[in-house]
N, CA, C and O atoms as a GROMACS GRO file, in nm:
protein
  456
    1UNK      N    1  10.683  13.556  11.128
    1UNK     CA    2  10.578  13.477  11.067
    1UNK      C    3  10.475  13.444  11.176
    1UNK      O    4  10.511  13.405  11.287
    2UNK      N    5  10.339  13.459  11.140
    2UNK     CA    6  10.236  13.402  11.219
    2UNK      C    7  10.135  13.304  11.172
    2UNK      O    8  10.048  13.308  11.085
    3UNK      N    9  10.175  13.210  11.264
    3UNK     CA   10  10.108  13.013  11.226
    3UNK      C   11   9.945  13.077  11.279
    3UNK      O   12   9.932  13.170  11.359
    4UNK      N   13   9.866  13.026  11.233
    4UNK     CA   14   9.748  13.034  11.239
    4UNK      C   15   9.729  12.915  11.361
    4UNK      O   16   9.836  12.855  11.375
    5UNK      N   17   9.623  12.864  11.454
    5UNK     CA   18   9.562  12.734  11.508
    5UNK      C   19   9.540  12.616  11.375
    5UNK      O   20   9.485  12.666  11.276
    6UNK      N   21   9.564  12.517  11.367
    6UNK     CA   22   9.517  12.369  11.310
    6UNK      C   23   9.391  12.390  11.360
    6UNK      O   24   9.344  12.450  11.457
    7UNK      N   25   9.338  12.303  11.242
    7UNK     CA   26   9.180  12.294  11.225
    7UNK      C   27   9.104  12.200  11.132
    7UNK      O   28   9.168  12.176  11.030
    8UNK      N   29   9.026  12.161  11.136
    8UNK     CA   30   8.988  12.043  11.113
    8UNK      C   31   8.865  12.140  10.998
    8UNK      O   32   8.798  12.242  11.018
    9UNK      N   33   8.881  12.042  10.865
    9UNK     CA   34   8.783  12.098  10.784
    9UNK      C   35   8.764  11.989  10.692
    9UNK      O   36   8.838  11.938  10.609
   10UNK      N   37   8.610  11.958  10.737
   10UNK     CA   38   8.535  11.784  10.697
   10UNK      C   39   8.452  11.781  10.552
   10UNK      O   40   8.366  11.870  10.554
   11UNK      N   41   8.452  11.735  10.477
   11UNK     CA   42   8.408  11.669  10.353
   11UNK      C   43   8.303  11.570  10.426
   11UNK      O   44   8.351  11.457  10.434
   12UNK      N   45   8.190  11.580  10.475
   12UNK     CA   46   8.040  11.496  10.547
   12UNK      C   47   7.978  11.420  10.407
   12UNK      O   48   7.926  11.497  10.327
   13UNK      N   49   7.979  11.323  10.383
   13UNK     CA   50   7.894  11.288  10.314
   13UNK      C   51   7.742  11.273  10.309
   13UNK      O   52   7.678  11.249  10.207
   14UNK      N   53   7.708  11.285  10.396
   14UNK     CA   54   7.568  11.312  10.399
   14UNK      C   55   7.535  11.482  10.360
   14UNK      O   56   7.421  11.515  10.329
   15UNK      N   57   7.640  11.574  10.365
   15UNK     CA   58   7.623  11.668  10.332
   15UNK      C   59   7.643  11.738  10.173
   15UNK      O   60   7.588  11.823  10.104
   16UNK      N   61   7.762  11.639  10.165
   16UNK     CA   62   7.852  11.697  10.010
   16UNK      C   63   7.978  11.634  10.032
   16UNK      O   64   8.075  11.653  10.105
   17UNK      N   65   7.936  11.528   9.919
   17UNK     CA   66   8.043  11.424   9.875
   17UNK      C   67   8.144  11.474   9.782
   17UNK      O   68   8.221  11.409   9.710
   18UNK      N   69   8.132  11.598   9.796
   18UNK     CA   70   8.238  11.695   9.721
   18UNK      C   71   8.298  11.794   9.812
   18UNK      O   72   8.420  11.793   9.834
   19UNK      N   73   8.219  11.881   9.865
   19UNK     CA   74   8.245  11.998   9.954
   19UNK      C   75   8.257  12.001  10.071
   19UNK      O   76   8.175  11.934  10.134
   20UNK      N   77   8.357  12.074  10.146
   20UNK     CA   78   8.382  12.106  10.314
   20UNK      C   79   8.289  12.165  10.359
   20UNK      O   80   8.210  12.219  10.282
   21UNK      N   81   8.272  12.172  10.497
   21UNK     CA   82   8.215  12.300  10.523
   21UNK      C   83   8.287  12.390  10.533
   21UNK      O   84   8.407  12.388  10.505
   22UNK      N   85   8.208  12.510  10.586
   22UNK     CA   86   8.316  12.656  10.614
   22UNK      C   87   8.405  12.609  10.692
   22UNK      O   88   8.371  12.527  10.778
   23UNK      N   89   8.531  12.648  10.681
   23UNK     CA   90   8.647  12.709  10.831
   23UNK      C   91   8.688  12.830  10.814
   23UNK      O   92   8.717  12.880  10.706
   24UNK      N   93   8.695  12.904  10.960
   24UNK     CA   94   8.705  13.018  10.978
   24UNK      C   95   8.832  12.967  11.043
   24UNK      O   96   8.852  12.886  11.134
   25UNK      N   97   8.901  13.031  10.978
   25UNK     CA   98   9.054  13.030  10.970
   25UNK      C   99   9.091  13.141  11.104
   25UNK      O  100   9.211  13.140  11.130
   26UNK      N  101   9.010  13.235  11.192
   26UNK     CA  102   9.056  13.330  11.285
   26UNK      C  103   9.114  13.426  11.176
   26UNK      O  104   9.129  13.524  11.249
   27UNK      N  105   9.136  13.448  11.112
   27UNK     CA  106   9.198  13.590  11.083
   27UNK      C  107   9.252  13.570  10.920
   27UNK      O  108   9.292  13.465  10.871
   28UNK      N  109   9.242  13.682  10.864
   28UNK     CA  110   9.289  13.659  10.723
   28UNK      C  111   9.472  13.622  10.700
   28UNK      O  112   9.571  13.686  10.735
   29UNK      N  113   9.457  13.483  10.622
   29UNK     CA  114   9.634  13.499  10.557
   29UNK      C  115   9.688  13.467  10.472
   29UNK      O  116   9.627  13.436  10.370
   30UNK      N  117   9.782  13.463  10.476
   30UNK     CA  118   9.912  13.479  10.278
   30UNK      C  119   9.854  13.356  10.248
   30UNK      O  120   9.767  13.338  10.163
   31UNK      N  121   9.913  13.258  10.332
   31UNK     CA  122   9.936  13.117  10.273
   31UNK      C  123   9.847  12.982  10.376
   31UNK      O  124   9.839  12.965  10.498
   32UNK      N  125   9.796  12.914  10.267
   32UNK     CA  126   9.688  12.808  10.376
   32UNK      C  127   9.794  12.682  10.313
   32UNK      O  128   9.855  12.673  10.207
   33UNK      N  129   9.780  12.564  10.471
   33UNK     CA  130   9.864  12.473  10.491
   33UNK      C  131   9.747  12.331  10.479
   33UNK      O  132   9.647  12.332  10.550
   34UNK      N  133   9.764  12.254  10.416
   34UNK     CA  134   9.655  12.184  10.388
   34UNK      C  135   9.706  12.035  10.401
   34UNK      O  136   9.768  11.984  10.307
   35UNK      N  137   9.681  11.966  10.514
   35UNK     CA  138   9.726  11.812  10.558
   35UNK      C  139   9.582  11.698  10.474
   35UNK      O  140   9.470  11.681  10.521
   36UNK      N  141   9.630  11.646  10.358
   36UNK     CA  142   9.482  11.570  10.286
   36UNK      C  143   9.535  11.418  10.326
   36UNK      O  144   9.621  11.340  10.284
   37UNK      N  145   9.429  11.421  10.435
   37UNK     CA  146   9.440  11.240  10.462
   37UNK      C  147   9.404  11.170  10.318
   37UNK      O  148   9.400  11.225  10.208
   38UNK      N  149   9.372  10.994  10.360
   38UNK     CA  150   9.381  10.927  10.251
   38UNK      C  151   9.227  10.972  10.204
   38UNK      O  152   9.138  11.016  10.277
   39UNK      N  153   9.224  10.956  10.098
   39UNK     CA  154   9.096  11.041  10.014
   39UNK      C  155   9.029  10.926   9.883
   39UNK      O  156   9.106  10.861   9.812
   40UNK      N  157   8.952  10.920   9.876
   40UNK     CA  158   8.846  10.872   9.692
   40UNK      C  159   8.971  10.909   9.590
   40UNK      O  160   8.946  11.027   9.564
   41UNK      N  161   9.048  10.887   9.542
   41UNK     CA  162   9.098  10.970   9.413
   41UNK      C  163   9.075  11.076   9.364
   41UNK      O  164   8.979  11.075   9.288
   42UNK      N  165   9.126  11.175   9.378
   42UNK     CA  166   9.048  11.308   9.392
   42UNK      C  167   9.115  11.391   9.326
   42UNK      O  168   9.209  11.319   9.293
   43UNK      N  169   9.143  11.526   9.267
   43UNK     CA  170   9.209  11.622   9.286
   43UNK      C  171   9.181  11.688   9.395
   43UNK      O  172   9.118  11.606   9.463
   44UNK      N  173   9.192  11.833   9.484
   44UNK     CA  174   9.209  11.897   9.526
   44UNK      C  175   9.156  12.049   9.558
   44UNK      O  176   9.163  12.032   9.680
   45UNK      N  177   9.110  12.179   9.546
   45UNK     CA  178   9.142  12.269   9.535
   45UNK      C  179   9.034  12.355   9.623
   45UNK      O  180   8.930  12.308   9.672
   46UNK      N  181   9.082  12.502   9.634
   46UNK     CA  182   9.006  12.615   9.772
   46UNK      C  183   8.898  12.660   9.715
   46UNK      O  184   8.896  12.651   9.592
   47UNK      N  185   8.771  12.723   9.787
   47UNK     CA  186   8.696  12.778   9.780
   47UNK      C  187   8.694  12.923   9.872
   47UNK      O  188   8.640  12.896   9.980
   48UNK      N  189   8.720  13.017   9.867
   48UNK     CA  190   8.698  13.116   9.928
   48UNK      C  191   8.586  13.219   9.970
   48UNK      O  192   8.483  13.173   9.922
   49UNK      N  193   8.559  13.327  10.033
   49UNK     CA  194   8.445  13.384  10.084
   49UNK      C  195   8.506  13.492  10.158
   49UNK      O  196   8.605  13.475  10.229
   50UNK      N  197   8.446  13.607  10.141
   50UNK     CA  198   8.467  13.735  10.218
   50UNK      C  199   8.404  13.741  10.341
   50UNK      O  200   8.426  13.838  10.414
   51UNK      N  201   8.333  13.656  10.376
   51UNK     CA  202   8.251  13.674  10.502
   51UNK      C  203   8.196  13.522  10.536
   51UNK      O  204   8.181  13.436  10.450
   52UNK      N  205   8.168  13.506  10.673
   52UNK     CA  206   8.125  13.433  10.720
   52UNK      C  207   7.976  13.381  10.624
   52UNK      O  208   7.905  13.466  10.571
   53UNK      N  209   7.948  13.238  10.614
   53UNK     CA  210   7.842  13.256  10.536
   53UNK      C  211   7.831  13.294  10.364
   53UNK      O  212   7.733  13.268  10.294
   54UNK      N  213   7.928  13.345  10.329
   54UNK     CA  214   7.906  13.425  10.226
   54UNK      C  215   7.929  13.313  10.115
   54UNK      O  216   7.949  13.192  10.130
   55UNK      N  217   7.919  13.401   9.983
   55UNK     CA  218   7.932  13.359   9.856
   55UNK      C  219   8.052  13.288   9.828
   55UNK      O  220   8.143  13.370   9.815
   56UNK      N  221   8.096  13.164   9.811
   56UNK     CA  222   8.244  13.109   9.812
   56UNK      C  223   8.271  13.092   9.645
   56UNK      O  224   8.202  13.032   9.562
   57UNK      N  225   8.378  13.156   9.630
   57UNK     CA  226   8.420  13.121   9.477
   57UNK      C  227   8.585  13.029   9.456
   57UNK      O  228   8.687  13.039   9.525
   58UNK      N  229   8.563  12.964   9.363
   58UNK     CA  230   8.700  12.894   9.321
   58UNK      C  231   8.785  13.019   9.358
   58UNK      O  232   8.762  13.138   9.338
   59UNK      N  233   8.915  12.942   9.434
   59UNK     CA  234   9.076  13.101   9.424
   59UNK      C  235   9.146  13.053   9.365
   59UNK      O  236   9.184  12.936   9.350
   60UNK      N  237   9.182  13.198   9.300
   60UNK     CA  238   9.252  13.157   9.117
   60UNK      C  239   9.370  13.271   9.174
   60UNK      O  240   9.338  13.381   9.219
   61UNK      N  241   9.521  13.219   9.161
   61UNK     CA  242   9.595  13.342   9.176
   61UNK      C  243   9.646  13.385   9.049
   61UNK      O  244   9.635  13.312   8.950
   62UNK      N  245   9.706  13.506   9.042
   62UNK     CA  246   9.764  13.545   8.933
   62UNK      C  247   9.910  13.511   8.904
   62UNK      O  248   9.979  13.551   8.998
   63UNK      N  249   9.962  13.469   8.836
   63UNK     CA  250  10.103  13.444   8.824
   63UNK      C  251  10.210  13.571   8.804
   63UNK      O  252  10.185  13.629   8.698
   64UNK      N  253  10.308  13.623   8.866
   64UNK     CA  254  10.368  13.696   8.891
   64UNK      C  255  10.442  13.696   8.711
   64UNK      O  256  10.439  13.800   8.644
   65UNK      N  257  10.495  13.583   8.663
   65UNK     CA  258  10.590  13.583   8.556
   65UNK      C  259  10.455  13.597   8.405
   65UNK      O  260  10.493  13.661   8.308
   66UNK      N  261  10.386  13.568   8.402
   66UNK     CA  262  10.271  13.553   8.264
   66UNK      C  263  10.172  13.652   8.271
   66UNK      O  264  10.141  13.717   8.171
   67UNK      N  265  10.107  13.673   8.407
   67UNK     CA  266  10.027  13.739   8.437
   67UNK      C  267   9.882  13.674   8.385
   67UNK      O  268   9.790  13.744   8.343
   68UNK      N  269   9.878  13.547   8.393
   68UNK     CA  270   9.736  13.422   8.413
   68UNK      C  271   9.739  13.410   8.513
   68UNK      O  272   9.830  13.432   8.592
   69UNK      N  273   9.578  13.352   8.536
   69UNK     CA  274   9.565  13.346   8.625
   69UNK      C  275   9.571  13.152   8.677
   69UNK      O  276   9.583  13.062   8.594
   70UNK      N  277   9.565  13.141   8.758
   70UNK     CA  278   9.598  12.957   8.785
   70UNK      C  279   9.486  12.930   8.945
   70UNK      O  280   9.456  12.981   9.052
   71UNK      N  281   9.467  12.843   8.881
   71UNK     CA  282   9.369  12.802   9.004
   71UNK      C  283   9.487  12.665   9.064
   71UNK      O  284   9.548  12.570   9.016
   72UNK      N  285   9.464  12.740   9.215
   72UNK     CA  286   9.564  12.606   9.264
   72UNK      C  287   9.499  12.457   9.310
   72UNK      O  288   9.392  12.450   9.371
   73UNK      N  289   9.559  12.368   9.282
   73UNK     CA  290   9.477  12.237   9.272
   73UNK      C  291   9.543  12.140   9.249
   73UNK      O  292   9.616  12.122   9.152
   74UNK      N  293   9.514  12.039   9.377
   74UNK     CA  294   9.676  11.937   9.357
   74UNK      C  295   9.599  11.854   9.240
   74UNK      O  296   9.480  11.850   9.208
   75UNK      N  297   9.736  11.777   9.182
   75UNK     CA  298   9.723  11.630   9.072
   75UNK      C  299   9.635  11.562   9.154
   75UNK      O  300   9.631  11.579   9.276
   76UNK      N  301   9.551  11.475   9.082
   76UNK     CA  302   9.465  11.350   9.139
   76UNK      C  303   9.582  11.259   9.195
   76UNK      O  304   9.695  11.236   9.152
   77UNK      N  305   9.495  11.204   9.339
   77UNK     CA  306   9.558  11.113   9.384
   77UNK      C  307   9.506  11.103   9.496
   77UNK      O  308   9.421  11.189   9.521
   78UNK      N  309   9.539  10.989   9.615
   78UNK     CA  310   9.465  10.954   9.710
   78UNK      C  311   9.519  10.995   9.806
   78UNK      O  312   9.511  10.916   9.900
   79UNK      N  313   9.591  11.116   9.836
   79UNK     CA  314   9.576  11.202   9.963
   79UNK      C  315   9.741  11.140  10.014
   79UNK      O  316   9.835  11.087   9.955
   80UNK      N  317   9.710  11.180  10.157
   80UNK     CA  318   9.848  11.115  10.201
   80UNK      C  319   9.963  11.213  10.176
   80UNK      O  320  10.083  11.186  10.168
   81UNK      N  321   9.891  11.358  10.162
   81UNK     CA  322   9.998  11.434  10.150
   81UNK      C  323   9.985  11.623  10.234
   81UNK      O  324   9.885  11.679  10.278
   82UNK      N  325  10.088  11.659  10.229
   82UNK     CA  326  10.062  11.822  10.249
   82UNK      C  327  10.071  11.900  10.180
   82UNK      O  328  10.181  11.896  10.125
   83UNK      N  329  10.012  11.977  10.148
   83UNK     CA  330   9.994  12.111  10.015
   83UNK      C  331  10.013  12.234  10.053
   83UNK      O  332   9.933  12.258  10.143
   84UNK      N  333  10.091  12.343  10.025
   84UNK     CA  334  10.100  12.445  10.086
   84UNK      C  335   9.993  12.548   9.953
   84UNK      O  336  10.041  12.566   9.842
   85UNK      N  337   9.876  12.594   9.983
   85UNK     CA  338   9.815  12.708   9.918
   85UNK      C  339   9.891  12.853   9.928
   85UNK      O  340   9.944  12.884  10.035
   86UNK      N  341   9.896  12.938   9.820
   86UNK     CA  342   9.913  13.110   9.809
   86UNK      C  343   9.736  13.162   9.867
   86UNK      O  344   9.677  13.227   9.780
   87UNK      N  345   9.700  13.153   9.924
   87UNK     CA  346   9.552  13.223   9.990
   87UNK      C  347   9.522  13.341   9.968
   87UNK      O  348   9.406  13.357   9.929
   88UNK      N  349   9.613  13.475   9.982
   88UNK     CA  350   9.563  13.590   9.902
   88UNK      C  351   9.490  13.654  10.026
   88UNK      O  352   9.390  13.718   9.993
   89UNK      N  353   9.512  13.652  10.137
   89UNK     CA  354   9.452  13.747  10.238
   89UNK      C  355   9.313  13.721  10.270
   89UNK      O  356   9.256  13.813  10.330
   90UNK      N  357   9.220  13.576  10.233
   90UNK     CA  358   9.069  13.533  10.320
   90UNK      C  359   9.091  13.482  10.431
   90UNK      O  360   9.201  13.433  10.456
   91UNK      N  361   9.010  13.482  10.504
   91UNK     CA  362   8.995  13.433  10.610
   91UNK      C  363   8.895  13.304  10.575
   91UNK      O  364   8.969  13.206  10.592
   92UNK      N  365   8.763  13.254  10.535
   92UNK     CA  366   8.687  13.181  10.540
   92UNK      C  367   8.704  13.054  10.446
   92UNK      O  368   8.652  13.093  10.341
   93UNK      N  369   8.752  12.907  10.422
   93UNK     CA  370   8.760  12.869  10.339
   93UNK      C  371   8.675  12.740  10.330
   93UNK      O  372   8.608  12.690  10.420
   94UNK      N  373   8.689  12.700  10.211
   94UNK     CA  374   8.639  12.548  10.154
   94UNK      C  375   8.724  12.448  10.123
   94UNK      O  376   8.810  12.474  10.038
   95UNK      N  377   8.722  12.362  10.160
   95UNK     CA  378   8.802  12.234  10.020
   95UNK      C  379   8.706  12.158   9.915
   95UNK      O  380   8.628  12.065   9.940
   96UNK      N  381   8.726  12.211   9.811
   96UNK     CA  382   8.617  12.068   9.666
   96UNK      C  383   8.730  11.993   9.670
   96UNK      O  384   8.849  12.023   9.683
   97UNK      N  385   8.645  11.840   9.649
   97UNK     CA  386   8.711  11.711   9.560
   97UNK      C  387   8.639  11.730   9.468
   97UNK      O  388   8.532  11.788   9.452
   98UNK      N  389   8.761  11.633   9.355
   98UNK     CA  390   8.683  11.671   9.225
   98UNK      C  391   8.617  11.514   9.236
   98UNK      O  392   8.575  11.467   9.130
   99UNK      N  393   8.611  11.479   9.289
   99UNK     CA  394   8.543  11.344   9.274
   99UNK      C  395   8.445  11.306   9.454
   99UNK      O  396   8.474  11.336   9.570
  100UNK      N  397   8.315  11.222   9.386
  100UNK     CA  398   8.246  11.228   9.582
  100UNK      C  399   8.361  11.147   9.658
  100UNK      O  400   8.433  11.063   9.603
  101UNK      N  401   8.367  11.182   9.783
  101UNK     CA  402   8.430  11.038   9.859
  101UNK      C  403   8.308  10.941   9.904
  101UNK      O  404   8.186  10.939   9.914
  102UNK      N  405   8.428  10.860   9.927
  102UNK     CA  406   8.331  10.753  10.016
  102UNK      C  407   8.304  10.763  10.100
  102UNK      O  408   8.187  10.724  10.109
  103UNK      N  409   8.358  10.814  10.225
  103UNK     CA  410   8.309  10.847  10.368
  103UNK      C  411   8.363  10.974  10.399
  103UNK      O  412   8.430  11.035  10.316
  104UNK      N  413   8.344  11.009  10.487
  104UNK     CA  414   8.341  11.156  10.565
  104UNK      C  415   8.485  11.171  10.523
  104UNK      O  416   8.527  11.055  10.528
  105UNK      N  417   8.578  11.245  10.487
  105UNK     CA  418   8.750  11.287  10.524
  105UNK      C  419   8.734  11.465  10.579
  105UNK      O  420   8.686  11.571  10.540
  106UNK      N  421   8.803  11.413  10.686
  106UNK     CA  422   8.874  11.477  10.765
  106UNK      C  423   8.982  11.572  10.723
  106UNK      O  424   9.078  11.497  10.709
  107UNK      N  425   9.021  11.685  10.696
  107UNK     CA  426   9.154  11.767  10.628
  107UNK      C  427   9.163  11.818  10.738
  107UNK      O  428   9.067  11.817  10.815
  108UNK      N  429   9.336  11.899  10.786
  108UNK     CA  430   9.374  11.968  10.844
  108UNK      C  431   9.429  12.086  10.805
  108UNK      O  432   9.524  12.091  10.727
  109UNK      N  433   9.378  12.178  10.853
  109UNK     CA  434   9.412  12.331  10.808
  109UNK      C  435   9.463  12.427  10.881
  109UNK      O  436   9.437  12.431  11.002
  110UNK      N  437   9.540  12.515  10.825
  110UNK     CA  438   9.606  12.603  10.908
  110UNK      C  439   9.652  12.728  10.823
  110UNK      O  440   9.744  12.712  10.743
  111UNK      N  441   9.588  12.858  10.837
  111UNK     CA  442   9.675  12.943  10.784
  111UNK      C  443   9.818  13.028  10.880
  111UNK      O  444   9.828  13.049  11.001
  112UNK      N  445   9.921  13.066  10.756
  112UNK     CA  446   9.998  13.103  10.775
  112UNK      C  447  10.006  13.291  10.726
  112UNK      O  448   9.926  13.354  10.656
  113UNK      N  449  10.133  13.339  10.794
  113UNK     CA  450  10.077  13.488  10.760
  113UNK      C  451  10.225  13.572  10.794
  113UNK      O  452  10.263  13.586  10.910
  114UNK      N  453  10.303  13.626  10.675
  114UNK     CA  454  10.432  13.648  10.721
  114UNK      C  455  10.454  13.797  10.782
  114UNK      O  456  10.564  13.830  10.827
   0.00000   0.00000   0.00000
């Protein structure tokens, strides 16, 4: 298995009381590790991108047993927890809240890669 570097990926409110900026994760992998400090009441969930810069869309995986697709996205709640994402091989990501915060939060990120 290969741990990716921790990384810091900020929700700015002066920027987007919803949205992260980019993190470039170093290298594409399976699974993203997601540390959500205390947060606004929020749900959760990734934004992805093929390229630096690029077009970021909601990541929706497919379910192995139904064959739907599921967008991963924790329950609302105020953080204080770790989330393990299925990532699907990007390298570049986002975090949305579904709700603005109040001040800047801080997430910690890390992909993983078996």
């Amino acid at each position: 298995m290969i741990q990716g570097e921790w990384k810091n990926c900020v929700i700015t409110v002066g920027t987007s009381a919803t949205l992260s900026a980019e993190v470039n994760l170093g290298r594409a992998y399976d699974t993203l590790l997601v540390v959500i400090p205390t947060i606004t009441a929020a749900s959760v969930s990734v934004r992805v991108a093929e390229k630096t810069g690029g077009t970021f869309q909601d990541l929706y995986i497919t379910s192995t047993n139904d064959g739907d697709d599921k967008q991963p996205i924790t329950t609302s709640g105020t953080g204080g927890i770790t989330w393990v994402v299925p990532l699907g091989g990007f390298q570049f990501i986002k975090l949305l809240s579904s709700q603005n915060q109040a001040s800047n939060r801080t997430f910690r990120v890390c992909g993983v890669r078996r």
